[in-house]
mmCIF file as gemmi writes it, N, C-alpha and C atoms, coordinates in Angstrom:
data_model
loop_
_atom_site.group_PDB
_atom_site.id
_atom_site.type_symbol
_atom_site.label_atom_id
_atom_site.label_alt_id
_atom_site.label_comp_id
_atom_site.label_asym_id
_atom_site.label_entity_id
_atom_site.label_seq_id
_atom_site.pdbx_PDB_ins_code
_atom_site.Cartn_x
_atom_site.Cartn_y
_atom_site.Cartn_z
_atom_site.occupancy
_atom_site.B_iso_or_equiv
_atom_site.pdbx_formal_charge
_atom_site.auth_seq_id
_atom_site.auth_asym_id
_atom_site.pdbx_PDB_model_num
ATOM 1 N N . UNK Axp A 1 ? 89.988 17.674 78.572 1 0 ? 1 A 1
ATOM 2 C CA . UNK Axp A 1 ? 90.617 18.01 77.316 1 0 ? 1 A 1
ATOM 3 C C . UNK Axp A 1 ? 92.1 17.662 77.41 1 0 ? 1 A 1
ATOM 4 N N . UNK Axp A 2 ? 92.447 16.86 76.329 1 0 ? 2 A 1
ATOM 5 C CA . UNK Axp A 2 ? 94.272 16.606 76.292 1 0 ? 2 A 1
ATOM 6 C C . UNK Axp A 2 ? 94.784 17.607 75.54 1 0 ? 2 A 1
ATOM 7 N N . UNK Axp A 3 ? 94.203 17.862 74.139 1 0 ? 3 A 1
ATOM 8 C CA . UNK Axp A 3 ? 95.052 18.887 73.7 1 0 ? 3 A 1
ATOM 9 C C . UNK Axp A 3 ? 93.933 19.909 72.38 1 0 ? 3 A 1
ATOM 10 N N . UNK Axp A 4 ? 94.325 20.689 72.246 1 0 ? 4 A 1
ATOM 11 C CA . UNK Axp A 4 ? 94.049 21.792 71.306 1 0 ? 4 A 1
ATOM 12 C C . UNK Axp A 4 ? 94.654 21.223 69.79 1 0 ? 4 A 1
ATOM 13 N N . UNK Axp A 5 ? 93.683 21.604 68.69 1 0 ? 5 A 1
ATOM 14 C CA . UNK Axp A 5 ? 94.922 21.621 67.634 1 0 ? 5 A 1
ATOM 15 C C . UNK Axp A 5 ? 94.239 22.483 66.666 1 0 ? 5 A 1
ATOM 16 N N . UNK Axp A 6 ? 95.293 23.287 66.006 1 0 ? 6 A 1
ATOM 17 C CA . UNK Axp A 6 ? 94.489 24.451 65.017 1 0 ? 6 A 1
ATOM 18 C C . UNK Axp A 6 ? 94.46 23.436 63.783 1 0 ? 6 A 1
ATOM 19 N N . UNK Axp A 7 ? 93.163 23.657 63.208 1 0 ? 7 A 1
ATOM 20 C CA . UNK Axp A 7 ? 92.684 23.234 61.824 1 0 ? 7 A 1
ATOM 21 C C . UNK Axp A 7 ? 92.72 23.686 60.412 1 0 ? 7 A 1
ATOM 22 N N . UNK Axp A 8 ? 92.76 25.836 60.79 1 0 ? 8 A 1
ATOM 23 C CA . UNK Axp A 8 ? 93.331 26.217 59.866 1 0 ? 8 A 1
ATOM 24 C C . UNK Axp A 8 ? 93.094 27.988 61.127 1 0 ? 8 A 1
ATOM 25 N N . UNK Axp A 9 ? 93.936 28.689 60.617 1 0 ? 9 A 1
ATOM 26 C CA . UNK Axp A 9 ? 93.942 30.147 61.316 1 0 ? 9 A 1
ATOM 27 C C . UNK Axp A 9 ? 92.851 30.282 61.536 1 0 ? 9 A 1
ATOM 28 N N . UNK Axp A 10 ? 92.079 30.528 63.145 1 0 ? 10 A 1
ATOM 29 C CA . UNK Axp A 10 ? 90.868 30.566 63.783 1 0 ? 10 A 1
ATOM 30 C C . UNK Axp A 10 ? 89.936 29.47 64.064 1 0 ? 10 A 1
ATOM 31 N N . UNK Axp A 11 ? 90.463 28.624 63.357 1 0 ? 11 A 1
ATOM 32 C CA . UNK Axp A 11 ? 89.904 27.531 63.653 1 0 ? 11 A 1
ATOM 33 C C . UNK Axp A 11 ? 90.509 26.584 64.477 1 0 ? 11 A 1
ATOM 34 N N . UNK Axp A 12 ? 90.036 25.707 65.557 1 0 ? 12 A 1
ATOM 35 C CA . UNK Axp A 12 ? 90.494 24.573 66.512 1 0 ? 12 A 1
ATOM 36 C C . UNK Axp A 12 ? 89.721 24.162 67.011 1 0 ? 12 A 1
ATOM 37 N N . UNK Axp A 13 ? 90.327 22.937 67.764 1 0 ? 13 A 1
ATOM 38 C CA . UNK Axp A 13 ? 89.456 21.564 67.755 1 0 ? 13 A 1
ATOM 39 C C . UNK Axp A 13 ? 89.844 21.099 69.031 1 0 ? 13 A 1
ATOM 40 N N . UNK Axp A 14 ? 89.129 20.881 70.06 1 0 ? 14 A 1
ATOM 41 C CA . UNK Axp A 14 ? 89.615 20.751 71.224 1 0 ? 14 A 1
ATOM 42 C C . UNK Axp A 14 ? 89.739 18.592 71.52 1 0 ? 14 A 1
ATOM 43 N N . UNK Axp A 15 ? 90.996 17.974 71.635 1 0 ? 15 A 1
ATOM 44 C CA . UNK Axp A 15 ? 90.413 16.543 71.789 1 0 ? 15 A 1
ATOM 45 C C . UNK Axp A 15 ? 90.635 15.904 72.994 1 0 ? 15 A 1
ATOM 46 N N . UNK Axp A 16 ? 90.07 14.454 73.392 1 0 ? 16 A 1
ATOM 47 C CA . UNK Axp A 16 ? 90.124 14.25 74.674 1 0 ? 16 A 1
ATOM 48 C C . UNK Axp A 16 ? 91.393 12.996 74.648 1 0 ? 16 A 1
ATOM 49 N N . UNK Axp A 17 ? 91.932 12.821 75.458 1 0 ? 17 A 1
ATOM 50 C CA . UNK Axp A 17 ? 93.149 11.123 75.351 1 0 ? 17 A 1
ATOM 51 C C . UNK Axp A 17 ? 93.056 10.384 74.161 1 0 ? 17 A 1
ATOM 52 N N . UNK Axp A 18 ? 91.819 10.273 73.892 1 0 ? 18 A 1
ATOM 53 C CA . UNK Axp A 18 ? 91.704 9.019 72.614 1 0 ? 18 A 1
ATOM 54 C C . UNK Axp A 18 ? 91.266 9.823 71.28 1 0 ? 18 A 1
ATOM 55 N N . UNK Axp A 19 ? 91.443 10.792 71.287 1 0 ? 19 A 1
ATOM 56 C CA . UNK Axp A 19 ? 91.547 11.603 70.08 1 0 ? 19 A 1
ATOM 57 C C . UNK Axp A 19 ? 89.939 12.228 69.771 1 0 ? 19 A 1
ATOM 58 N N . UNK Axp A 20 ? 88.844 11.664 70.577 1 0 ? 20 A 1
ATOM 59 C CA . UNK Axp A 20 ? 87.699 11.998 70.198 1 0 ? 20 A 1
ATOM 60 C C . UNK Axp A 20 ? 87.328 13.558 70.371 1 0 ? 20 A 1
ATOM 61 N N . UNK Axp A 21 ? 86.704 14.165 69.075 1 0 ? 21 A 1
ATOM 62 C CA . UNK Axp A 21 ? 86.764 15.567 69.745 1 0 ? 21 A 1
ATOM 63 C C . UNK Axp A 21 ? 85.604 15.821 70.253 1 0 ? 21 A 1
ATOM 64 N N . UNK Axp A 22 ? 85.809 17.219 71.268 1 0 ? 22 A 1
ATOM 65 C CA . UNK Axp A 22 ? 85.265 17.177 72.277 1 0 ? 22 A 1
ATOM 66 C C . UNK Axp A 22 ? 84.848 18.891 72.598 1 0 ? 22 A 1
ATOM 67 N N . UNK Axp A 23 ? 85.342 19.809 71.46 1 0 ? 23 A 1
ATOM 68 C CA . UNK Axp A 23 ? 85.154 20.73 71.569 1 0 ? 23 A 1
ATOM 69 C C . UNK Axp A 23 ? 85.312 21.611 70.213 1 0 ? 23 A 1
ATOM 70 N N . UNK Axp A 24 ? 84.912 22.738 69.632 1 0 ? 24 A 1
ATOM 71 C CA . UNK Axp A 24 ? 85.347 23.615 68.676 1 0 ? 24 A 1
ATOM 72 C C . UNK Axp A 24 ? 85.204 24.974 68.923 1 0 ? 24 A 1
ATOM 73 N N . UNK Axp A 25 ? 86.208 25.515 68.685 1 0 ? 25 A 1
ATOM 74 C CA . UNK Axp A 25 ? 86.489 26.822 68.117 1 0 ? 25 A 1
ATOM 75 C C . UNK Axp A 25 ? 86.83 28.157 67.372 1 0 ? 25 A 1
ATOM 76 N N . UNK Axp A 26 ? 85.536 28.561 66.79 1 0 ? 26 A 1
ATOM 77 C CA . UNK Axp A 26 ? 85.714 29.467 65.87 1 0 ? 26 A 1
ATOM 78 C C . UNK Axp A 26 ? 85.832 31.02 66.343 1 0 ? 26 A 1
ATOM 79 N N . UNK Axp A 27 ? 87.325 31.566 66.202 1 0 ? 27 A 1
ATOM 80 C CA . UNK Axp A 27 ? 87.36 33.113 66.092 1 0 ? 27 A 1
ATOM 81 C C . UNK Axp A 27 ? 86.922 33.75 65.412 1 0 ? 27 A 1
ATOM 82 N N . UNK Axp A 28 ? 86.318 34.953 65.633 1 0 ? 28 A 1
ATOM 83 C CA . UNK Axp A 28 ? 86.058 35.816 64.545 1 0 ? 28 A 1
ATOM 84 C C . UNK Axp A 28 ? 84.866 35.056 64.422 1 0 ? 28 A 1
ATOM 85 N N . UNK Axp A 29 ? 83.973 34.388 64.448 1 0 ? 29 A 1
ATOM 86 C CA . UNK Axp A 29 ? 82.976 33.546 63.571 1 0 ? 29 A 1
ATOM 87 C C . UNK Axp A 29 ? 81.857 33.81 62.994 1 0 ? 29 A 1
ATOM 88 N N . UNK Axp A 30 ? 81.631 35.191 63.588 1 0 ? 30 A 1
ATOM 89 C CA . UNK Axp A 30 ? 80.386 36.482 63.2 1 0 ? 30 A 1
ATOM 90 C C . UNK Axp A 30 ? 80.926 37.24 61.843 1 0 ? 30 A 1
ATOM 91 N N . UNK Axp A 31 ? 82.501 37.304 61.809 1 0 ? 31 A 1
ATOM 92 C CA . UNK Axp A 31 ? 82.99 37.924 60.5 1 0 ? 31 A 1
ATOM 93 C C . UNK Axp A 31 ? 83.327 36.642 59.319 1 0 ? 31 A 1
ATOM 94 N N . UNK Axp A 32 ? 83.695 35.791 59.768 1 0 ? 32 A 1
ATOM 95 C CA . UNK Axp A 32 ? 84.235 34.894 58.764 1 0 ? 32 A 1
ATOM 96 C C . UNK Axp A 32 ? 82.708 34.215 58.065 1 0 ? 32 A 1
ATOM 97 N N . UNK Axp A 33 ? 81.782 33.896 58.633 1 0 ? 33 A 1
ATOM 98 C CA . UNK Axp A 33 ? 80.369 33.02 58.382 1 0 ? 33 A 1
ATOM 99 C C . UNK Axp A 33 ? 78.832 33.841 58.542 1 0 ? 33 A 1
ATOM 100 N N . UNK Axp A 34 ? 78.52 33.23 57.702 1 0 ? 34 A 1
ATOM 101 C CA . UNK Axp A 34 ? 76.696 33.994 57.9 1 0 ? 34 A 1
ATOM 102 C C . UNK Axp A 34 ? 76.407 33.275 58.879 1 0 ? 34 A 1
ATOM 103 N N . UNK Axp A 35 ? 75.17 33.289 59.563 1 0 ? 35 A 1
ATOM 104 C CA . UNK Axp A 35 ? 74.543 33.057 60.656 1 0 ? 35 A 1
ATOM 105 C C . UNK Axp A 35 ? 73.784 31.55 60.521 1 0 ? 35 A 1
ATOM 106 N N . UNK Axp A 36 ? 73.43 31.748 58.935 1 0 ? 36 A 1
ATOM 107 C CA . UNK Axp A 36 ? 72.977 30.113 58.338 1 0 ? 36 A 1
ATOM 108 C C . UNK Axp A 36 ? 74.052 29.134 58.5 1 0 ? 36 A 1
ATOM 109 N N . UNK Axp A 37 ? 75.065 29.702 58.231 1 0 ? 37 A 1
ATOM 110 C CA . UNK Axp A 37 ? 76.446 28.71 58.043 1 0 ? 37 A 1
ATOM 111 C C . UNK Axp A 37 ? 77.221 28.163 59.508 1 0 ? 37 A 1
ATOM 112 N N . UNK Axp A 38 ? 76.915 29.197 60.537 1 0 ? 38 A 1
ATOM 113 C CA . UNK Axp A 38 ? 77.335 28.929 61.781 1 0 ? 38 A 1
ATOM 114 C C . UNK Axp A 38 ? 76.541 27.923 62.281 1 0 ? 38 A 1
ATOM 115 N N . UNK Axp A 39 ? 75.069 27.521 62.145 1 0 ? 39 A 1
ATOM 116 C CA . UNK Axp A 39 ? 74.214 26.846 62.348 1 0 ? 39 A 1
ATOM 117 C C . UNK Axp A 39 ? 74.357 25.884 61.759 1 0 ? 39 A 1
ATOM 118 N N . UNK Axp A 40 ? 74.598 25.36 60.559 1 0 ? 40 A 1
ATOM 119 C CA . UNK Axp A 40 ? 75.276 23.978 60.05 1 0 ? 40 A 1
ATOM 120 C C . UNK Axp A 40 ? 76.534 23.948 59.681 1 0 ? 40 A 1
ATOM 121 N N . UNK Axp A 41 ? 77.155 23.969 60.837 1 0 ? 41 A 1
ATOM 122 C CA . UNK Axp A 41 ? 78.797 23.846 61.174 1 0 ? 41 A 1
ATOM 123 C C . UNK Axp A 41 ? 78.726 22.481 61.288 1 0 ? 41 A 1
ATOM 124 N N . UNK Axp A 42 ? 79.593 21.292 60.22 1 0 ? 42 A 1
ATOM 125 C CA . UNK Axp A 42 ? 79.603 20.096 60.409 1 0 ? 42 A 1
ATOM 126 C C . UNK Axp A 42 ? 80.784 19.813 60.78 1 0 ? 42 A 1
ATOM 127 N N . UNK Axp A 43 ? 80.827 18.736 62.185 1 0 ? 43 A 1
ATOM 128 C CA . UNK Axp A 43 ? 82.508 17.826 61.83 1 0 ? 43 A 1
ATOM 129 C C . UNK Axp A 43 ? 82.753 16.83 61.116 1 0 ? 43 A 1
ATOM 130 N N . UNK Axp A 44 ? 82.046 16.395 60.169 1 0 ? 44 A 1
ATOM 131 C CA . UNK Axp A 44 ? 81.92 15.389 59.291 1 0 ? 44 A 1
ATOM 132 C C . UNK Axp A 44 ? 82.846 15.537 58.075 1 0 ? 44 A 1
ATOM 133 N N . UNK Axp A 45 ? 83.499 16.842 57.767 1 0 ? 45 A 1
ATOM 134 C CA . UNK Axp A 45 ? 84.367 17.546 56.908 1 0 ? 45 A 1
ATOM 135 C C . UNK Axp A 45 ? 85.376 18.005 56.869 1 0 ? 45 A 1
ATOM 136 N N . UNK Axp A 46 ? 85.798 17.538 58.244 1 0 ? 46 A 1
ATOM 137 C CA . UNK Axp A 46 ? 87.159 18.898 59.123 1 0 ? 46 A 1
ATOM 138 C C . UNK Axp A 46 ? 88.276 17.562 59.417 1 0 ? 46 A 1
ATOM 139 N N . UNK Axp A 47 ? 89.363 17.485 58.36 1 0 ? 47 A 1
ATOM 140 C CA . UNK Axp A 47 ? 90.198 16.787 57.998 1 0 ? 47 A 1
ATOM 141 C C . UNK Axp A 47 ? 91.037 17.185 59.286 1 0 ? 47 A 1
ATOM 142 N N . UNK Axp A 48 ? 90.986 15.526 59.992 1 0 ? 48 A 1
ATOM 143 C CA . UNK Axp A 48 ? 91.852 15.83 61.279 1 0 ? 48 A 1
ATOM 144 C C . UNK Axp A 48 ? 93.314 15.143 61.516 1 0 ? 48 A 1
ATOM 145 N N . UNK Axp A 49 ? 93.45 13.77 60.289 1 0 ? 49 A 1
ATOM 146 C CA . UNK Axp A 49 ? 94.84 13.276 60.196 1 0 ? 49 A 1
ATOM 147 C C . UNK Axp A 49 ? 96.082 14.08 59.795 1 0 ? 49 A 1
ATOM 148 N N . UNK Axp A 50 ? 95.994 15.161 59.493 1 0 ? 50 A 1
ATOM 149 C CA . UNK Axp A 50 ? 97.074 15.869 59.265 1 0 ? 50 A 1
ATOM 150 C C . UNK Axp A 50 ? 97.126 16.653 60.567 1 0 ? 50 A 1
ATOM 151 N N . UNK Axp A 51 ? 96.26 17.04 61.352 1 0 ? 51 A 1
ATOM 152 C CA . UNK Axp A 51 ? 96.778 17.832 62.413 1 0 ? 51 A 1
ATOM 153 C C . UNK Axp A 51 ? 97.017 16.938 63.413 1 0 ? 51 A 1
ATOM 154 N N . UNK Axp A 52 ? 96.69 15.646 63.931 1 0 ? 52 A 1
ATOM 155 C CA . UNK Axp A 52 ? 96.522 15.485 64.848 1 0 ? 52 A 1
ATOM 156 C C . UNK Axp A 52 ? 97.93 15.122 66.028 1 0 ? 52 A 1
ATOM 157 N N . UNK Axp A 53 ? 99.035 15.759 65.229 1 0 ? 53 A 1
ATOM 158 C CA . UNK Axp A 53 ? 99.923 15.62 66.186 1 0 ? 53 A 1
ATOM 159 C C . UNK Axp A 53 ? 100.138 17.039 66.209 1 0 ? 53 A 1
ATOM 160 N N . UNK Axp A 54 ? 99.704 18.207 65.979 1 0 ? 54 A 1
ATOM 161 C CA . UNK Axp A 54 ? 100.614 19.516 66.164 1 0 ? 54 A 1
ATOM 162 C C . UNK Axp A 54 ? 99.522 19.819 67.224 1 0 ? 54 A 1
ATOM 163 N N . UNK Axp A 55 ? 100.004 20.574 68.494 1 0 ? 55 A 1
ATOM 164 C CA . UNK Axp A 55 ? 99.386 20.71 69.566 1 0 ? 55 A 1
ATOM 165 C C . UNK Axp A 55 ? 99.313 22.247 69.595 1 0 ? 55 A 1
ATOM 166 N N . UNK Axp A 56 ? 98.651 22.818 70.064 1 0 ? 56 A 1
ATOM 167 C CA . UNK Axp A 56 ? 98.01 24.277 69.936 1 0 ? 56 A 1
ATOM 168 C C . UNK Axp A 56 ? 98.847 24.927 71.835 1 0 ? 56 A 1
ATOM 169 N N . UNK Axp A 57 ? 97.772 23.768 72.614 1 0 ? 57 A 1
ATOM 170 C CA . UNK Axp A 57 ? 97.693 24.657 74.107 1 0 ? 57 A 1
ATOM 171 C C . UNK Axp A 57 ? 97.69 23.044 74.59 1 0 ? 57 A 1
């Protein structure tokens, strides 16, 4: 992992050197989502050109 970047409060995206991601993380994710919705969690939707320079960790 190169770097972390938050996507929106509780949400982040873990990526590797070449930007490919490589990990996700949802806080809270039992309170924020139903159990259907945690199960079709897509990255096909999760707008990453605006974050991809602010670094988390």
């Amino acid at each position: 992992m190169d770097r972390t970047v938050e996507i929106e409060e509780g949400l982040n995206i873990d990526l590797d050197k070449s930007g490919k991601m490589i990990g996700l993380e949802v806080l809270d994710a039992a309170d924020r989502y139903s159990l259907a919705d945690i199960f079709n969690i897509s990255t096909e939707n999760l707008i990453l050109e605006k974050v991809l320079t602010k670094k988390v960790a």
